[in-house]
N, C-alpha and C positions, 0 to 999 in steps of 0.2 A: 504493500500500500504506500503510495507515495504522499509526502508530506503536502501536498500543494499543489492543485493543478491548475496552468495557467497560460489561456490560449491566447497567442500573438501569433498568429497566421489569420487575418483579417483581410491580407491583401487576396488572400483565398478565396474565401469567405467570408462573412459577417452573420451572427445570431442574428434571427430574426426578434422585430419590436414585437413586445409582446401586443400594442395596439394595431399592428398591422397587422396582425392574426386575427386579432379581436373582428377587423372590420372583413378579410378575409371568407370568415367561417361562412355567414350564410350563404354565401355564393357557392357552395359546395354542396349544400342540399336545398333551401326552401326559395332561393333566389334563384334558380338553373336555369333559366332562358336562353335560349338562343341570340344573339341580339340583331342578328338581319332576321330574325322574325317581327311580325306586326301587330302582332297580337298582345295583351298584356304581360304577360311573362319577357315576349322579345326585349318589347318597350324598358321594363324595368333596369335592365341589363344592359343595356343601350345607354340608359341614361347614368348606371355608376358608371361606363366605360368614359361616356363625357365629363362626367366630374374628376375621374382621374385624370383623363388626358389636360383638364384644366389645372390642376395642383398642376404634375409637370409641367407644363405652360412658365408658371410663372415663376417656379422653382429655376427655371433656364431663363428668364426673359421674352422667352419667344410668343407665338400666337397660337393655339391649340390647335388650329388645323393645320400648323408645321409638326407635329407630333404623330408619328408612327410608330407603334407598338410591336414587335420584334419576337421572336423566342430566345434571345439573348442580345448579348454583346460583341458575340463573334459575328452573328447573323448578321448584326448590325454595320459593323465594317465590312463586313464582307460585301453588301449591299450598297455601301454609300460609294465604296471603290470601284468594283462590276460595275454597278448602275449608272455613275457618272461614265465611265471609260468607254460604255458600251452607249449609252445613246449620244455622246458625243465625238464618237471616232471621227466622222467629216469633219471636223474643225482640226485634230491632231491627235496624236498616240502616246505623248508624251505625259509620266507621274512624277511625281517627283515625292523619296520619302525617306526615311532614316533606317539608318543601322542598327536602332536599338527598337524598332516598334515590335508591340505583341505579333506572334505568330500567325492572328490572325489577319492582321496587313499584308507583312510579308510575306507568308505565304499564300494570298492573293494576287498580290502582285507578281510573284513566281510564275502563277497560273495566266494570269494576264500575258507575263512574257513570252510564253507559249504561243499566244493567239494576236501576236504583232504589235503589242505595246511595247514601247522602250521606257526602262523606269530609270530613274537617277535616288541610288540608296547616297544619302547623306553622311559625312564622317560625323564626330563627336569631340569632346576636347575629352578631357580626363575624367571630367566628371560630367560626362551622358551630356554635356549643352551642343547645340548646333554652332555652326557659323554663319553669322545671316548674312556674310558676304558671300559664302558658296552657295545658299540659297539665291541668290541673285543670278548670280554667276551660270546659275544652272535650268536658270529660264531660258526659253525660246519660244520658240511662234507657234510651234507645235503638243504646246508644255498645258495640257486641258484641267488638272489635278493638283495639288501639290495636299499632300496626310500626312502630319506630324501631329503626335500623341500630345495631349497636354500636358500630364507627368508619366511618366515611366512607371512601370507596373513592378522593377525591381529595386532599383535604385531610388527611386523617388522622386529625381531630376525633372523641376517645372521647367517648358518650355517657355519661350516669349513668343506665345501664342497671342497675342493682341499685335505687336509686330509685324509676328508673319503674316496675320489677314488683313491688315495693313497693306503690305505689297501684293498679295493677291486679288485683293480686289484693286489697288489702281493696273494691275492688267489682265484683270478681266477673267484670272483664273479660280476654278472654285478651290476652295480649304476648306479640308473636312479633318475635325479632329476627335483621335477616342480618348475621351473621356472617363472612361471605366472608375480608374482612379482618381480622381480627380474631382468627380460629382460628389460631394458632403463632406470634402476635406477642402473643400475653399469655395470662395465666391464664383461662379460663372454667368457671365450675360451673352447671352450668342450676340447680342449689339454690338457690346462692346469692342466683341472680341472679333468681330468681324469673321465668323464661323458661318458657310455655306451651308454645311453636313455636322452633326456633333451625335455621336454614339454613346448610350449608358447601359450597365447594367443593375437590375435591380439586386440581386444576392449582394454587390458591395456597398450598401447602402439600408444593410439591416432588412430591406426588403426582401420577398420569394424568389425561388431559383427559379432557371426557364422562362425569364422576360425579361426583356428590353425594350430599346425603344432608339429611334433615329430621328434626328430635327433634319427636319430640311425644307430650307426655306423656299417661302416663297418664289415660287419663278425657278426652281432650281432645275433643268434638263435631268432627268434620271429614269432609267430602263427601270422595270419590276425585276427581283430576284426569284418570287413567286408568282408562279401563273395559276389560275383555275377557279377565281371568284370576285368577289367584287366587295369582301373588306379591305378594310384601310381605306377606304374614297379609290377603290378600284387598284391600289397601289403593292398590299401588301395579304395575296388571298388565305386563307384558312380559317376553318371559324375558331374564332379568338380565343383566348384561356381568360375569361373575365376575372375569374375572384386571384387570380397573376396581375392583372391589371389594375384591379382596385389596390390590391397590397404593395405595388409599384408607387400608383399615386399617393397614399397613404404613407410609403415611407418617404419620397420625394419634402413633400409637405414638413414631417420631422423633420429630416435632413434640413430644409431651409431655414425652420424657424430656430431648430436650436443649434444652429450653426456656427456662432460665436463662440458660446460655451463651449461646442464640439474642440473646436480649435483650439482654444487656452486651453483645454482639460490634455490635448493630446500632444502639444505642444509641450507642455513639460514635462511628460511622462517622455517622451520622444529624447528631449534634452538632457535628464537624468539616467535615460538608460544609454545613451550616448558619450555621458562626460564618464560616467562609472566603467564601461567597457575601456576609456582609454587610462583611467587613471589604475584599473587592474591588471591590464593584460598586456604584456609588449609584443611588438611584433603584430602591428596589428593596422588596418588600414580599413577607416569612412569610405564606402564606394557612395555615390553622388553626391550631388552642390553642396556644402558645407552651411549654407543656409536657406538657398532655391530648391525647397524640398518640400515634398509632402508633409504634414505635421504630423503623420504616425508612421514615417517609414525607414527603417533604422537596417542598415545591410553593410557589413564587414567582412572583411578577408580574415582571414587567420592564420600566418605563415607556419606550413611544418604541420597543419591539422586537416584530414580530411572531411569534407562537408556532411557526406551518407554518416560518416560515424560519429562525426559531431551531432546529426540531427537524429539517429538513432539514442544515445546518449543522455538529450535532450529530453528527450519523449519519456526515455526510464525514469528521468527527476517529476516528470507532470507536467513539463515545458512542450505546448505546439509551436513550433516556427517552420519554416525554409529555404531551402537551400538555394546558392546560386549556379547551383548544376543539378542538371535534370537526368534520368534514367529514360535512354532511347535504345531501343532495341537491346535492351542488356547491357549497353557500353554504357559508361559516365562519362557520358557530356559536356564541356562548359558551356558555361550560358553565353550565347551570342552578346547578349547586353554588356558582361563585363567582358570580353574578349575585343568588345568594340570602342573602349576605355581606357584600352594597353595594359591590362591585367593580363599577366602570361599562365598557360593552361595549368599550372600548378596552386598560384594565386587564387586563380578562378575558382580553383576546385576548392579551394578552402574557405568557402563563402556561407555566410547565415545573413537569412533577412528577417526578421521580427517586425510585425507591421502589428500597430497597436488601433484598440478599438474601445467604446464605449463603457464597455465590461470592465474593462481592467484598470487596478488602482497601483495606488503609489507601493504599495504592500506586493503586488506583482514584480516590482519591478524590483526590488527590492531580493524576493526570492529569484529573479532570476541574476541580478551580481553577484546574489550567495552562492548558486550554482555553476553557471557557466565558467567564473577562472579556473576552479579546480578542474572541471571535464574538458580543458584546453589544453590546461599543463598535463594531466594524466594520458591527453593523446599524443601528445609532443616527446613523451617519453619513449612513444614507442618510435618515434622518427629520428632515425642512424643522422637527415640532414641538421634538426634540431640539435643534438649532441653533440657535432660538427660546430654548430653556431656556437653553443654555451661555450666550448672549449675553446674558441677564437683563430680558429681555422678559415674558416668560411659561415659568410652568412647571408642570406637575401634580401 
């Protein structure tokens, strides 16, 4: 039995609000309507779907009939990349996007490349930010797209995303950004920010798994991803997952209003488990912006320590986090994101992210300083390169 269990994989997942359930439930049995039906039942179901689509609405800034409802967030990029590329191919073939986005861009874009689009992936400085001279630089006449993430999903690294749609719109190109991350851990206005396309999901947001949603504005060119009905205003067919929908809007809503507090609460939970890791552990390295970061998103290298056994480890204290390398086909992986940063494959592999959430107090954070130096130093023992270091041989 472990002394303390304590979940910082958020960026994962998020617990659902126990009021987003609340409102949830009857939509699963006494409220089941169809909502392209027109009869009482349809009706009723129709009408939560537009109240949620309005919470989202204003949670973004936008206008409610910019709001389409998704089966996720991959859907979602997947859809605002495809859909732009594909019904705007006459004008040009040209994306333009980065080296660190979710795999579900990238490998969009992969797939696009396949079908005669040419994409421009963007480099990184050190810590995950663009260069917005190479964005410049990598326009041309043919350039219909440009997708840069608003924060990074691992690192944390906020883009200057009111910038980029800055220059895309004075030429005329659409910017579409995923927001995943990013929606209840900071302010966003699609005005502001001059966003064409904006992707969410609801699971990191407290809200139900299996829905999302895509802005896009008005006027915007875009192919369907799905064909065979006439939800979403003909755009996006399947008959809907309503009581997903309402539990969307409903945590959309929270998210906005207690949005401040969210931020001061996670913002020093963030800063204490950050100052603590560096003032225990050496040999040790902040992967993204040092202050252009998500407020709950904390990701470290570990020299001399492997990640699967650091976060195995981890799990036996009651600690959830992880890693910055993924299990693909059997092999460990580094993660494209830090490899994209000048982390070399070893570095990489020694990587923990802790992304913090609502749940969690000072008292968490607290047991995880207690635990994580010790299960650092007891991995490091067993690394012949570590004992090399200690003894002033060689060290990385």
């Amino acid at each position: 039995m472990v002394a303390r269990r304590v979940y910082a994989d958020n960026a994962g997942t998020t617990p659902m609000h126990p009021q987003v359930l609340e409102e949830m439930l009857p939509y699963f049995t006494e409220k089941f309507g169809n909502p392209s039906s027109i009869h009482f039942f349809g009706r009723e179901a129709k009408q939560a779907m537009d109240n949620a689509r309005e919470r989202l609405a204003r949670a973004l800034g936008a206008r409610s009939d910019e709001i389409y409802f998704t089966g996720s967030g991959t859907e979602a990029d997947n859809w605002a990349v495809k859909g732009v590329a594909l019904a705007n191919r006459a004008k040009g073939n040209h994306i333009i996007t980065t080296k660190i986005e979710h795999h579900a861009i990238i490998h969009t874009c992969e797939y696009l490349e396949k079908h005669g689009f040419d994409v421009t992936y963007l480099d990184v400085d050190q810590y995950g930010k663009i260069s917005m001279d190479q964005l410049k630089q990598s326009i041309n006449d043919r350039t219909i797209l440009i997708s840069i993430m608003f924060a990074n999903n691992e690192i944390g690294t906020i883009q200057p995303a009111e910038e980029i749609g800055k220059i895309a719109k004075e030429k005329g190109i659409y910017f579409h950004t995923d927001a995943v991350q990013a929606m209840g851990n900071t302010v966003i206005d699609v005005n502001k920010l001059n966003v064409d396309l904006l992707s969410m999901s609801g699971h990191k947001i407290r809200g139900p798994k299996g829905i999302g949603a895509l802005f896009i504005r008005k006027g915007v060119k875009i192919d369907n991803l799905i064909h065979g009905g006439a939800q979403e205003r003909k755009k996006r067919s399947g008959t809907e997952n309503v009581a997903a929908v309402v539990g969307l809007g409903k945590a959309a809503q929270l998210a906005a209003d207690n949005l401040e507090e969210h931020v001061g609460h996670m913002t020093f939970l963030r800063d204490r488990l950050i100052n603590g890791i560096k003032e225990r552990i050496q040999y040790t390295r902040l992967n993204g912006h040092p202050t252009e970061r998500l407020v709950n998103n904390v990701n470290f290298s570990f020299d001399f320590v492997e990640g699967e056994a650091l976060l195995l480890s981890l799990d036996m204290v009651g600690i959830a986090a992880s890693s910055g390398s993924a299990c693909t086909s059997g092999a460990l992986d580094p993660s494209h994101v830090l490899m994209a940063i000048g982390l070399s494959h070893e570095t990489a592999h020694g990587s923990l992210r802790m992304s913090l959430g609502d749940i969690n107090t000072q008292e968490d954070i607290d047991y995880i300083l207690e635990q994580l130096p010790p299960i650092v130093n007891r991995l490091r023992e067993l690394s012949p390169l570590f004992k090399q270091c200690e003894g002033g041989k060689t060290c990385v």
